[in-house]
PQR file of N, CA, C, O and H, with PARSE charges and radii, in Angstrom:
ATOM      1  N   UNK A   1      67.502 -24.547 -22.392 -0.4000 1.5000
ATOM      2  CA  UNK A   1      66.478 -23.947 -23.215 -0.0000 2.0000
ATOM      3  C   UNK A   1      66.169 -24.872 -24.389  0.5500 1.7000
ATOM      4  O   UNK A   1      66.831 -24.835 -25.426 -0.5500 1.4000
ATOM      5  N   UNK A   2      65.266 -25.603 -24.216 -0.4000 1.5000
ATOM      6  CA  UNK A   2      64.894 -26.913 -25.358 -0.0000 2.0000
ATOM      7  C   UNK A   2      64.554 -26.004 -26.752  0.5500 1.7000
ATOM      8  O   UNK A   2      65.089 -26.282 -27.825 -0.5500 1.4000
ATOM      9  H   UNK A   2      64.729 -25.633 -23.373  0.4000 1.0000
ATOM     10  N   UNK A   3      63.908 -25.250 -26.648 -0.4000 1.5000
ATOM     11  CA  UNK A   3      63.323 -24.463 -27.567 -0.0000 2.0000
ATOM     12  C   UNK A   3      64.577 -24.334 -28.486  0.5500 1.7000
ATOM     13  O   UNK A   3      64.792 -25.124 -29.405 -0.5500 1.4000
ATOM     14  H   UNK A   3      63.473 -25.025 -25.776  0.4000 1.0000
ATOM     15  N   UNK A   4      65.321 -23.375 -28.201 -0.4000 1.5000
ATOM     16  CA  UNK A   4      66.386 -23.325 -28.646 -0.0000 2.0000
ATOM     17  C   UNK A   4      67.573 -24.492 -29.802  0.5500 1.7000
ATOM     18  O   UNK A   4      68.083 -24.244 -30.895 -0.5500 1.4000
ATOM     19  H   UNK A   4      65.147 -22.734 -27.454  0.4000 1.0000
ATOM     20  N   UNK A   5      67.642 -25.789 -28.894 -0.4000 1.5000
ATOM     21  CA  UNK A   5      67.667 -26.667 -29.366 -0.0000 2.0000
ATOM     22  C   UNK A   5      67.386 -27.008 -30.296  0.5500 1.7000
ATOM     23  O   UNK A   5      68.200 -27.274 -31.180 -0.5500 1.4000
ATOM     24  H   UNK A   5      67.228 -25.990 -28.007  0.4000 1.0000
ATOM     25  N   UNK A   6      65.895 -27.136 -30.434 -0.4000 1.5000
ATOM     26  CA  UNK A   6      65.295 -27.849 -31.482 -0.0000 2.0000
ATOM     27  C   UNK A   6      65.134 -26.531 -32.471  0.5500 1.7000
ATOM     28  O   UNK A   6      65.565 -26.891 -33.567 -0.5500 1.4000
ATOM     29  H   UNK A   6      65.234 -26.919 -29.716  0.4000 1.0000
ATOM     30  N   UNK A   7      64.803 -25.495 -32.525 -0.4000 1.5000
ATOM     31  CA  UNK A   7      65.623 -24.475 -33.232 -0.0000 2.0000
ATOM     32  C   UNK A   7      66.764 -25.078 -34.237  0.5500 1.7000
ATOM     33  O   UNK A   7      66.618 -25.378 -35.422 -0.5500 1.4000
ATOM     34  H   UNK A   7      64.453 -25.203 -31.635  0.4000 1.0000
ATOM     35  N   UNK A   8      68.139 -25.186 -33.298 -0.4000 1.5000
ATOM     36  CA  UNK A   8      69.449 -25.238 -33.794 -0.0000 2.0000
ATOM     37  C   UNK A   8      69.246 -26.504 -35.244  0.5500 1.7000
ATOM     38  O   UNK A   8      69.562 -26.495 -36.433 -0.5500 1.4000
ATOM     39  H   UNK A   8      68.259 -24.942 -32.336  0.4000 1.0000
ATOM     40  N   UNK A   9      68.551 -27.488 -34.318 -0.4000 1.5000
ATOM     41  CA  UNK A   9      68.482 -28.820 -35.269 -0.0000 2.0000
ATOM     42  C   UNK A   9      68.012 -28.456 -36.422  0.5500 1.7000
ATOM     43  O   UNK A   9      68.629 -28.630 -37.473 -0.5500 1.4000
ATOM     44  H   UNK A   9      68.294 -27.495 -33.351  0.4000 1.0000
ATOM     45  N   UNK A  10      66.678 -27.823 -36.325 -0.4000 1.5000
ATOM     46  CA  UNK A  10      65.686 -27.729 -37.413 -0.0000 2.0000
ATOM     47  C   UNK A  10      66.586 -26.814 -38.600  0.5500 1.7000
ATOM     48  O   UNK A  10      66.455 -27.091 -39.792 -0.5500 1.4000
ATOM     49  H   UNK A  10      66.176 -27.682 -35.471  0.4000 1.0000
ATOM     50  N   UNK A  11      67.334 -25.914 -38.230 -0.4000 1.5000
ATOM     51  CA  UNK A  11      68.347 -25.208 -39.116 -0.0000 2.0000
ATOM     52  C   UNK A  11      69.162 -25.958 -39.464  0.5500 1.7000
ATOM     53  O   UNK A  11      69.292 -26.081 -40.682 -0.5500 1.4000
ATOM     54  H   UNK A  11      67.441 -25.689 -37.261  0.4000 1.0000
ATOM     55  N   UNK A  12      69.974 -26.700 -38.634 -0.4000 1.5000
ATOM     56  CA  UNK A  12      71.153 -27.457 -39.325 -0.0000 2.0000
ATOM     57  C   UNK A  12      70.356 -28.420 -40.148  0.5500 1.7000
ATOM     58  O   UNK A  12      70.722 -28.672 -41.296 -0.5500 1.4000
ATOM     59  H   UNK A  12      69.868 -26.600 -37.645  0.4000 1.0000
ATOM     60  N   UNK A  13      69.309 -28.963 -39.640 -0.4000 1.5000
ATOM     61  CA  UNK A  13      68.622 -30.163 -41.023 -0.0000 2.0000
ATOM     62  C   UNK A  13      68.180 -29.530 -42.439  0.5500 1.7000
ATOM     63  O   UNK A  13      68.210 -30.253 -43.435 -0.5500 1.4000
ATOM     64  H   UNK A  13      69.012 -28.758 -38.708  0.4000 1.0000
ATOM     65  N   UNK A  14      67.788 -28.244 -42.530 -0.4000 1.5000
ATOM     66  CA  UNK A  14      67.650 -27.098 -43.601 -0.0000 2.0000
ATOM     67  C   UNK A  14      69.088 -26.769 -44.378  0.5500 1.7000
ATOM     68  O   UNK A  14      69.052 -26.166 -45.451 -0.5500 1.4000
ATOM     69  H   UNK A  14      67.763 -27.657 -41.721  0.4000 1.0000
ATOM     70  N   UNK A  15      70.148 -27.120 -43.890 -0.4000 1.5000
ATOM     71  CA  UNK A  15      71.267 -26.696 -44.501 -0.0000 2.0000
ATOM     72  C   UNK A  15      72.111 -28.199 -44.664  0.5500 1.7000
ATOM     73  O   UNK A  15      73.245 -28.281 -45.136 -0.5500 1.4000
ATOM     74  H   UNK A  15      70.177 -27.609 -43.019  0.4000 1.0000
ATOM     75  N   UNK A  16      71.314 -29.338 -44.177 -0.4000 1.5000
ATOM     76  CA  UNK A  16      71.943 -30.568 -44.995 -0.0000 2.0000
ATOM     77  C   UNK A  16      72.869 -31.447 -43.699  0.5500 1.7000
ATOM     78  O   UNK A  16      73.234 -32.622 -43.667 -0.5500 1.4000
ATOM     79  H   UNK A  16      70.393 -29.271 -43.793  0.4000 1.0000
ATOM     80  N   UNK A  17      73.076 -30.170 -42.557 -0.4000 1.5000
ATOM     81  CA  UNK A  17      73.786 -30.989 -41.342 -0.0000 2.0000
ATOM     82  C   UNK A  17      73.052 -31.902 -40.907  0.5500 1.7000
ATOM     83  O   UNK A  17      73.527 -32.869 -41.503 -0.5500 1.4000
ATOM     84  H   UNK A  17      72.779 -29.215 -42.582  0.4000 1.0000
ATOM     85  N   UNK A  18      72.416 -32.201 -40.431 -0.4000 1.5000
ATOM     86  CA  UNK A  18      71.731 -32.833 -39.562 -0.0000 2.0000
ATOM     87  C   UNK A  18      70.076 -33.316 -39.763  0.5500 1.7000
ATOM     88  O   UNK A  18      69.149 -32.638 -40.207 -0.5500 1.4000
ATOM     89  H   UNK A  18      72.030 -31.415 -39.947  0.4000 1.0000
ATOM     90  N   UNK A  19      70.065 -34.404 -39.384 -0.4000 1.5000
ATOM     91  CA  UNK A  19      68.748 -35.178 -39.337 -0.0000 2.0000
ATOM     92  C   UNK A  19      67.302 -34.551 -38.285  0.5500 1.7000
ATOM     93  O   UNK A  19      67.235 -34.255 -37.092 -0.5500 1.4000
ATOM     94  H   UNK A  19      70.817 -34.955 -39.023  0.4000 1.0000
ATOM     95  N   UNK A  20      66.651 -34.546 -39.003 -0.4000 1.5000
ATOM     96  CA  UNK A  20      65.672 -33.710 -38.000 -0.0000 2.0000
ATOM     97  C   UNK A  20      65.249 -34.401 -36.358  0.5500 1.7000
ATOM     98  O   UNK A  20      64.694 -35.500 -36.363 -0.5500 1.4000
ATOM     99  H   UNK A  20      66.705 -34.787 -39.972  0.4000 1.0000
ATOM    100  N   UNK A  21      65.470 -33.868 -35.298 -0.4000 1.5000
ATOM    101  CA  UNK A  21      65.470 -34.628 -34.290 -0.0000 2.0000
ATOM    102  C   UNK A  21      63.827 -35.242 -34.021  0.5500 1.7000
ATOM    103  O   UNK A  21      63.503 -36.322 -33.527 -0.5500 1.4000
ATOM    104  H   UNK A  21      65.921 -32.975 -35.295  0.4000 1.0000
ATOM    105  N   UNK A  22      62.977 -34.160 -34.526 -0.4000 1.5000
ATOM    106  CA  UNK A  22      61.567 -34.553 -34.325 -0.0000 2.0000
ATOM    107  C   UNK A  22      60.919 -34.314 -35.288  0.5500 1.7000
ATOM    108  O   UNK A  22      60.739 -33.181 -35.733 -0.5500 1.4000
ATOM    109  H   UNK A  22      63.240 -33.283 -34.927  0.4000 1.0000
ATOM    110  N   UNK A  23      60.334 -35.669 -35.901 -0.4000 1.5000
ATOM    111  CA  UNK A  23      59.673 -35.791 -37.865 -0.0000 2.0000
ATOM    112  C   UNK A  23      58.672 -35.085 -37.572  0.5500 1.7000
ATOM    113  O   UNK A  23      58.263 -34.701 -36.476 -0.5500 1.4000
ATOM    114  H   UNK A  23      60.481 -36.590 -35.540  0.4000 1.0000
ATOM    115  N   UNK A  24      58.441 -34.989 -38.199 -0.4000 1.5000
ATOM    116  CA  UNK A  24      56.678 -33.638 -38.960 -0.0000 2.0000
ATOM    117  C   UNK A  24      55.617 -34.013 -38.286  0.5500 1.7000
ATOM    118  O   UNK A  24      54.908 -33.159 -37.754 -0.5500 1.4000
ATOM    119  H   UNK A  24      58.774 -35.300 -39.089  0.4000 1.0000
ATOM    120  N   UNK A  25      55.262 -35.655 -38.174 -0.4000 1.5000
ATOM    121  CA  UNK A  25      54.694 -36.408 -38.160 -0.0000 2.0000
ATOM    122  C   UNK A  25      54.109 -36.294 -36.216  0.5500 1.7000
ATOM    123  O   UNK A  25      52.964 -36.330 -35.764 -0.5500 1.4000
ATOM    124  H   UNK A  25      55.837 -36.349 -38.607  0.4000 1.0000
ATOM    125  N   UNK A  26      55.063 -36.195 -35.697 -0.4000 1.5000
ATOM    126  CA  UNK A  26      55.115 -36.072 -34.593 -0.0000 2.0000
ATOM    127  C   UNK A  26      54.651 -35.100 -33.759  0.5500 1.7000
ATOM    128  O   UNK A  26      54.149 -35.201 -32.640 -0.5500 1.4000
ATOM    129  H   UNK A  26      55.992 -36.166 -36.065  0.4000 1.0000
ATOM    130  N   UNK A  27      54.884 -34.116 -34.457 -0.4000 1.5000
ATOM    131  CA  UNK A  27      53.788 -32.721 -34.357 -0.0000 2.0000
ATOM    132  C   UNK A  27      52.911 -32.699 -34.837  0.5500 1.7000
ATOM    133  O   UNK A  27      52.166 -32.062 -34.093 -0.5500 1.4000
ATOM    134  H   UNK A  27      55.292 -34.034 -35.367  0.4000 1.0000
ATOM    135  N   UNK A  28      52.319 -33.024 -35.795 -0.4000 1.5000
ATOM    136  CA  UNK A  28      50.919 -33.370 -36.158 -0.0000 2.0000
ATOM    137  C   UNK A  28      49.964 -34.105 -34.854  0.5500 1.7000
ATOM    138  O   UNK A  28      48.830 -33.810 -34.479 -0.5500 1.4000
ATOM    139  H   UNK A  28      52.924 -33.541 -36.399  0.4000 1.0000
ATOM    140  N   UNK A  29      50.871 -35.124 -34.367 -0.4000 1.5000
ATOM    141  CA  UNK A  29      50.028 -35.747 -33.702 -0.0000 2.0000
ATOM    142  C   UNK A  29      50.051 -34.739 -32.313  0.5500 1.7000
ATOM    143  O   UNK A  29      48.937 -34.748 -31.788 -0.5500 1.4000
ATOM    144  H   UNK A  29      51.793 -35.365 -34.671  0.4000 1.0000
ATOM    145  N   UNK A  30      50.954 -33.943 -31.644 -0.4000 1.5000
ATOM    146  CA  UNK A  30      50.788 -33.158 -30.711 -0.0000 2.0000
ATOM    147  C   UNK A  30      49.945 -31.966 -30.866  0.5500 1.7000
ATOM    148  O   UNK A  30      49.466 -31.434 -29.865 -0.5500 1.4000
ATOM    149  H   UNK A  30      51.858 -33.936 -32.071  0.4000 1.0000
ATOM    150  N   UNK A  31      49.702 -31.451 -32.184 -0.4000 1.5000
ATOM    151  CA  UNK A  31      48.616 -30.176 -32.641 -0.0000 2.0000
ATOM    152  C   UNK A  31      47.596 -30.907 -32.174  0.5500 1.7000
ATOM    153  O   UNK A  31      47.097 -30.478 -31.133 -0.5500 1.4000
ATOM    154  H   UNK A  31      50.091 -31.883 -32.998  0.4000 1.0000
ATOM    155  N   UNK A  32      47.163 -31.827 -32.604 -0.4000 1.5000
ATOM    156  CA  UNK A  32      45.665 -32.459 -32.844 -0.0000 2.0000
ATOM    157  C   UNK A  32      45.260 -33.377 -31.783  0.5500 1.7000
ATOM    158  O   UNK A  32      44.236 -34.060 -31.784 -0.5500 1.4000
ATOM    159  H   UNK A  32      47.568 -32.175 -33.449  0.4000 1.0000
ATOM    160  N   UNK A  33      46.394 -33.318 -30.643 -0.4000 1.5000
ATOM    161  CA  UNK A  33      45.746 -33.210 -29.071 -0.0000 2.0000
ATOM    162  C   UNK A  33      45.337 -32.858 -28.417  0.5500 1.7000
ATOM    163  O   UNK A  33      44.559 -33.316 -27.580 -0.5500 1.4000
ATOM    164  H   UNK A  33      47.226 -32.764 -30.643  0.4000 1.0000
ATOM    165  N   UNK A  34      45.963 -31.384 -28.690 -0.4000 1.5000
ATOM    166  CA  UNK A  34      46.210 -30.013 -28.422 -0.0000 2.0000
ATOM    167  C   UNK A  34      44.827 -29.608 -28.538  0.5500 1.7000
ATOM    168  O   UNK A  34      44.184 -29.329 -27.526 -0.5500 1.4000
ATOM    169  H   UNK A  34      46.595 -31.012 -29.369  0.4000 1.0000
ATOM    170  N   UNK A  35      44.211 -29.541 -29.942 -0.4000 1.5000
ATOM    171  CA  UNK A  35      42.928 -28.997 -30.610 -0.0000 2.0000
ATOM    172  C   UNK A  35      41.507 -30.084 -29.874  0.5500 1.7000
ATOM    173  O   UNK A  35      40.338 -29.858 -29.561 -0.5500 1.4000
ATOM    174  H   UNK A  35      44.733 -29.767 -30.764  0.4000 1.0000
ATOM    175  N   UNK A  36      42.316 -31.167 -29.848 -0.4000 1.5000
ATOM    176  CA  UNK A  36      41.424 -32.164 -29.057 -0.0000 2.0000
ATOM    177  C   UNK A  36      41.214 -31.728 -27.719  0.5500 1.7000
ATOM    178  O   UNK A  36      40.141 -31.188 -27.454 -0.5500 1.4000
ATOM    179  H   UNK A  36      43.266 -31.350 -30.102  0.4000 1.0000
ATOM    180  N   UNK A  37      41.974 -31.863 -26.940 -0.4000 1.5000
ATOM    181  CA  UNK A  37      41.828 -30.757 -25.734 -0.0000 2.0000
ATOM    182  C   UNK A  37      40.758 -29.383 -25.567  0.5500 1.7000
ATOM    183  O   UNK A  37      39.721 -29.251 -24.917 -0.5500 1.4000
ATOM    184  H   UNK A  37      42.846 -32.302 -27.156  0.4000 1.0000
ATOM    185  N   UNK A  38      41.364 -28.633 -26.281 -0.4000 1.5000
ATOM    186  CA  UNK A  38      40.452 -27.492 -26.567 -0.0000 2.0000
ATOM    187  C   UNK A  38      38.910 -27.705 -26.298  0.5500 1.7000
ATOM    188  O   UNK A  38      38.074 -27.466 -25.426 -0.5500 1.4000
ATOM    189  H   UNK A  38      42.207 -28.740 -26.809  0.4000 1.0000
ATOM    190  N   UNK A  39      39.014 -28.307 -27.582 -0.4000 1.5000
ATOM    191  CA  UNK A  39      37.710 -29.031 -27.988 -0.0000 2.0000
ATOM    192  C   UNK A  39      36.504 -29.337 -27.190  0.5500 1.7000
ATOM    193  O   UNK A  39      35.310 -29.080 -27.342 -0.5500 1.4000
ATOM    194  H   UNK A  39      39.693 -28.500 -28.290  0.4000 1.0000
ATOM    195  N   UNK A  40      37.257 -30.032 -26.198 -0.4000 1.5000
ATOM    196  CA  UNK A  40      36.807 -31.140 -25.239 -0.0000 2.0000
ATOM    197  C   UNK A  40      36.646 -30.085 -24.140  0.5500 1.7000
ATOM    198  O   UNK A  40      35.606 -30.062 -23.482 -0.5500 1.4000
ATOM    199  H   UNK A  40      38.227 -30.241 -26.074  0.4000 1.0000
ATOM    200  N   UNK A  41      37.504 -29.327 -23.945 -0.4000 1.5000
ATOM    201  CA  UNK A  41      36.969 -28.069 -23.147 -0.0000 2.0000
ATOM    202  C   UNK A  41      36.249 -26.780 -23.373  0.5500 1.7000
ATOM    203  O   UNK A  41      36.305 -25.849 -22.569 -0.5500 1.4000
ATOM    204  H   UNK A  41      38.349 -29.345 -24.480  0.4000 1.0000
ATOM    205  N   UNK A  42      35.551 -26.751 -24.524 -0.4000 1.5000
ATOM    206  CA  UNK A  42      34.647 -26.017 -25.413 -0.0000 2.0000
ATOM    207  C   UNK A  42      33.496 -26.772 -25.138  0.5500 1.7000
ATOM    208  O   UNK A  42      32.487 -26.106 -24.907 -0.5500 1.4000
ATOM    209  H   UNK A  42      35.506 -27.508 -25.176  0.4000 1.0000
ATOM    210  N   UNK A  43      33.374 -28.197 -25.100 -0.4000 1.5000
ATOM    211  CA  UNK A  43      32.299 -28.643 -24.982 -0.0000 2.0000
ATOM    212  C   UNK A  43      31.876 -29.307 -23.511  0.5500 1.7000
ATOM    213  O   UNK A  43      30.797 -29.378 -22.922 -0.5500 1.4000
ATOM    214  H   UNK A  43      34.194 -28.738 -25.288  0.4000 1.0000
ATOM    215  N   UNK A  44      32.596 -29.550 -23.340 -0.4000 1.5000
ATOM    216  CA  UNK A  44      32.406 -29.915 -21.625 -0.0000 2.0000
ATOM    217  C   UNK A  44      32.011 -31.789 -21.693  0.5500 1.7000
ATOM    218  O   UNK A  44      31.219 -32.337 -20.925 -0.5500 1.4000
ATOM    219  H   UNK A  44      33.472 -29.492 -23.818  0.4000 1.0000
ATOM    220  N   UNK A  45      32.683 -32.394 -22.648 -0.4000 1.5000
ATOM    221  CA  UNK A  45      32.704 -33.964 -23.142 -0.0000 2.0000
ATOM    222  C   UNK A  45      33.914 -33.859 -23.020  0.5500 1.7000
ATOM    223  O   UNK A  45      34.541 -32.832 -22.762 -0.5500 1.4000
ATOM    224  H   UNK A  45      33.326 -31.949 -23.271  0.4000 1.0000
ATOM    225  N   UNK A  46      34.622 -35.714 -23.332 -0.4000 1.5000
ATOM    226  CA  UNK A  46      35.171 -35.926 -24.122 -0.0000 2.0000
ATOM    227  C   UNK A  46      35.207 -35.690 -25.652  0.5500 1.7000
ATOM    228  O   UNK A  46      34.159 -35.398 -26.228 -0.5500 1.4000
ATOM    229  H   UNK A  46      34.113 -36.549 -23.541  0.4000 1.0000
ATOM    230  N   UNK A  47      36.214 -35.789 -26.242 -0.4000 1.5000
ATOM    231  CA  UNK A  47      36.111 -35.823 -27.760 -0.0000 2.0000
ATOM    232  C   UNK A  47      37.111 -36.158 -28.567  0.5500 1.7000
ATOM    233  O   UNK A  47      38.216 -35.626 -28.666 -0.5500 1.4000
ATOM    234  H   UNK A  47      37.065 -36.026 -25.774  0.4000 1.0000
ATOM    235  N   UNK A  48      36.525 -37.366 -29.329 -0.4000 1.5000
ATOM    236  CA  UNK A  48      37.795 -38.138 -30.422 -0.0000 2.0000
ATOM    237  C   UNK A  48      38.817 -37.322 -30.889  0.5500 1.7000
ATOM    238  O   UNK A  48      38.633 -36.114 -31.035 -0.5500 1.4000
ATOM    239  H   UNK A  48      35.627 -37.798 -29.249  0.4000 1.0000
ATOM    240  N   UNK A  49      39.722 -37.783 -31.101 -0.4000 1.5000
ATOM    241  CA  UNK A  49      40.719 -37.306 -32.214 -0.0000 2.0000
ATOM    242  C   UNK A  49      41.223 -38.526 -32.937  0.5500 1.7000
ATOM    243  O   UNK A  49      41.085 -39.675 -32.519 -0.5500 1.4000
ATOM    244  H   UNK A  49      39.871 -38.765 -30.982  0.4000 1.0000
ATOM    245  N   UNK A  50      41.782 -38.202 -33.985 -0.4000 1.5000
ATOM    246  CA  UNK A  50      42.604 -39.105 -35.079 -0.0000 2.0000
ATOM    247  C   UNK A  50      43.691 -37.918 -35.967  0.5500 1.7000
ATOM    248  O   UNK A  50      43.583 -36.844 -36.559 -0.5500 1.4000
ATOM    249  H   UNK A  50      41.894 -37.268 -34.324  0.4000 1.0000
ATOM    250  N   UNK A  51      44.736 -38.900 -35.608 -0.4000 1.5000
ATOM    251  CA  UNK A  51      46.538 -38.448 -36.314 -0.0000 2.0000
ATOM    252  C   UNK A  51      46.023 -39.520 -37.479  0.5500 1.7000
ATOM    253  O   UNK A  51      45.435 -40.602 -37.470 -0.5500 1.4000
ATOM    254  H   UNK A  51      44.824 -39.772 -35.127  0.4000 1.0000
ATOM    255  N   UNK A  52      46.654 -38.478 -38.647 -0.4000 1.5000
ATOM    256  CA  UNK A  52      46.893 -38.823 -40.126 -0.0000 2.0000
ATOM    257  C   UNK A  52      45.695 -39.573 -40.674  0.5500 1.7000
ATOM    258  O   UNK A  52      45.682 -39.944 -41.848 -0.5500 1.4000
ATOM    259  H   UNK A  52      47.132 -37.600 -38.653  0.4000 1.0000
TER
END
């Protein structure tokens, strides 16, 4: 259960254990694929995206 996982991490990095396994940064860029996607299937194109 990955979910879970990254759960566990994200808590232990909140309490000082542990290093976050996946930076902020990294999800940003998976939202705004995500929305790119959408997008692109809202419109029936392609359509740009840009991370940060």
């Amino acid at each position: 259960k990955p979910v879970q996982g990254e759960l566990a991490n994200w808590l232990a990095a909140l309490r000082g254990e542990a290093e976050v396994a996946v930076p902020g940064e990294e999800g940003l860029g998976t939202v705004a694929l995500a929305e790119a996607a959408y997008r692109s299937a809202e419109l029936g194109r392609p359509v740009r995206y840009e991370i940060g």
